[in-house]
N, C-alpha and C positions, 0 to 999 in steps of 0.2 A: 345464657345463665340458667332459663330454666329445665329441669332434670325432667320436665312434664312428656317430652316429645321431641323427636332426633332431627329435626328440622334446624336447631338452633334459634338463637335469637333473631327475633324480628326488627327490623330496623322501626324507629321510633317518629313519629311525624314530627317532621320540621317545623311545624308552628313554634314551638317553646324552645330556645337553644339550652343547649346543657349548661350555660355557667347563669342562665336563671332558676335555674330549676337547683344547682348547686347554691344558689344566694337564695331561695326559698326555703330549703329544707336546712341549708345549716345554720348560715351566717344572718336569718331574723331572728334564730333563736339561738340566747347565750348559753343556755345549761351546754349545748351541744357544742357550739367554741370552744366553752370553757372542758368540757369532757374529751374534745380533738378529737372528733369525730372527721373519717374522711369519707367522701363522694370516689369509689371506686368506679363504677360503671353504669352505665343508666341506655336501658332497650326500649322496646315497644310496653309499655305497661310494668318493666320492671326496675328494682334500685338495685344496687350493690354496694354496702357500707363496711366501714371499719373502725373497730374504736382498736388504737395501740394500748394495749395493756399498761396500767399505771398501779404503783402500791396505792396509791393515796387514795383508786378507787375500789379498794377491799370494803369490805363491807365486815370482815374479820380481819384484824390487823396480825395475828398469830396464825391463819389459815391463808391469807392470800386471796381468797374467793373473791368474785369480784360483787359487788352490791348489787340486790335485784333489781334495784332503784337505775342503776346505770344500762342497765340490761333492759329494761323497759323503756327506757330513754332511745338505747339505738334501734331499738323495733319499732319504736314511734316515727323516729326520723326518718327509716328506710321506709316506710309505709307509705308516711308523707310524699316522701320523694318518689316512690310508684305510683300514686295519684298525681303526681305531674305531669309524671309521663306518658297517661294515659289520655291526660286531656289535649285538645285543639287549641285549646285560650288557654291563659293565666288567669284561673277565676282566685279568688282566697278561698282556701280550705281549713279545717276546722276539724277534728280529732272529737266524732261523736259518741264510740265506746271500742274501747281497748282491751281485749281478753288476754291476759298472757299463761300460761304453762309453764310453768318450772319443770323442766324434766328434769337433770342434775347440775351441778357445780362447773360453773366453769375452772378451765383446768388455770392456777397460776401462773403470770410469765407470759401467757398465749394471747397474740392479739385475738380479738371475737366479730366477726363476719356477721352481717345478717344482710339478708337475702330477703328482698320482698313484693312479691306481687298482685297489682291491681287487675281481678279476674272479674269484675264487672262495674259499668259504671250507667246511673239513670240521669234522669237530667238535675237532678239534686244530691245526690249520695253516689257513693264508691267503694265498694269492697273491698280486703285485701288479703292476704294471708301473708303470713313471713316469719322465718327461720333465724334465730342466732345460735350460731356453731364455729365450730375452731378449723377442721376440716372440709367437713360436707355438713350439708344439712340433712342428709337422712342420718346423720349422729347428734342432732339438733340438743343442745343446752337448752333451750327456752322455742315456745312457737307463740307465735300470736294470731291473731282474730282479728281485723278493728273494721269499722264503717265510719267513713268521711263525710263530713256535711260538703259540699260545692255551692258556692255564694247562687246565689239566683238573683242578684243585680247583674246588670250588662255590662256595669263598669268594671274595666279589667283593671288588676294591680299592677 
């Protein structure tokens, strides 16, 4: 998935299977149910999401555009979901600042992709960077920024 280096994806450590890490990132949280947000692909430290394009989620009911609101949502989610996959355990994580860039409009009609990668993680926080785009992400609609808290109890969820 990522565009970083010709190597391709890396395979993802078997501690966490993919349908918790898919019940992590979508199904505890309803805005994203309720948005129909999918779990496309999930590597060594990265997510691949998709929300299907819906009218209801224009944010202009006369332009189509889709709301920045929902746009930040699946940047949240895929971020989330590449901090899972970067971890060994299932700790609870926690969304500690979120930067997004508007670059332009998403185009109407088009489902929107984001793409997002967890490129470091310390024994209590996680980095990440991630793309939402209709195409590629070097034609990226919106980029984000965020840093993840990672619980520091032993107890796993």
């Amino acid at each position: 998935m990522s565009g970083d280096d010709t190597r391709g994806p890396s395979p993802r450590p078997t501690q966490i299977p993919d349908d918790v890490i898919r019940d992590r990132a979508i199904m505890i949280a309803p805005q994203n149910r309720k948005l129909g947000i999918d779990v496309l692909e999930l590597t060594h430290r990265e997510a691949l999401f998709r929300l299907p394009y819906r009218d209801d989620l224009a944010g202009n009911a006369e332009t189509g555009v889709l709301h920045g609101g929902v746009i930040t949502t699946l940047l949240d989610a895929a971020s989330g979901g590449a901090v899972f996959c970067a971890l060994s355990k299932l700790v609870p994580v926690a969304t500690l600042d979120l930067r997004i860039d508007y670059l332009k409009p998403a185009i109407p009609g088009n489902d929107l992709f984001a793409l997002a990668r967890c490129y470091k993680t310390t024994r209590h926080i996680a980095f990440v960077r991630a793309w939402a785009y209709h195409q590629t992400r070097d034609d990226a609609i919106a980029t984000a920024s965020s840093v993840f808290m990672l619980s520091s109890s032993p107890k796993q969820i």
